[in-house]
C-alpha positions, 0 to 999 in steps of 0.5 A, spaced: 551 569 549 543 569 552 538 570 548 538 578 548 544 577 546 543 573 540 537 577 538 542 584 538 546 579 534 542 577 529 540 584 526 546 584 524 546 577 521 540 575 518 543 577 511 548 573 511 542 567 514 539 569 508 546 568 503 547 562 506 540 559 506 538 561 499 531 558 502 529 562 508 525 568 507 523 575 509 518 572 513 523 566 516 528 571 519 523 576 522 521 575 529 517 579 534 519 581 541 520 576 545 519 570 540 527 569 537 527 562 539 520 561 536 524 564 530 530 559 531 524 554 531 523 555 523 530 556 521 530 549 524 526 546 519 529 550 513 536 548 514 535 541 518 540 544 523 539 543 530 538 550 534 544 550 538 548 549 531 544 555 529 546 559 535 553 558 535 553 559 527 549 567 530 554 567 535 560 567 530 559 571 526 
C-alpha cells in the first residue's frame, strides 16, 4: 500500500489508534496533506512502535 493509500486508510482507522493507544490525542492523529509520515513520526514515539509495524498495523485494519 503507498502512502496515499494508507492515508485513505487511516480516516478510517484512526479510531481505533485512539482505542488502542489510550495515550494518543486528538492532535497526535491529526495530520495536514502531505504530511502523513510526519504523523507516523509521532505515533512512533507514543507507541515505541517502529513506522513499518504502524503501516502494517493501518493496512490490516
Amino acid at each position: 500500500m503507498n502512502n496515499d493509500q494508507l492515508e485513505g486508510k487511516w480516516k478510517e482507522v484512526k479510531g481505533k489508534f485512539k482505542q488502542k493507544y489510550g495515550e494518543l490525542t486528538d492532535s497526535d492523529l491529526t495530520y495536514s496533506e502531505g504530511k502523513f509520515d510526519e504523523m507516523l513520526g509521532r505515533l512512533q514515539q507514543k507507541t515505541g512502535k517502529a513506522k513499518q509495524e504502524l503501516k502494517k498495523e493501518i493496512e490490516t485494519w
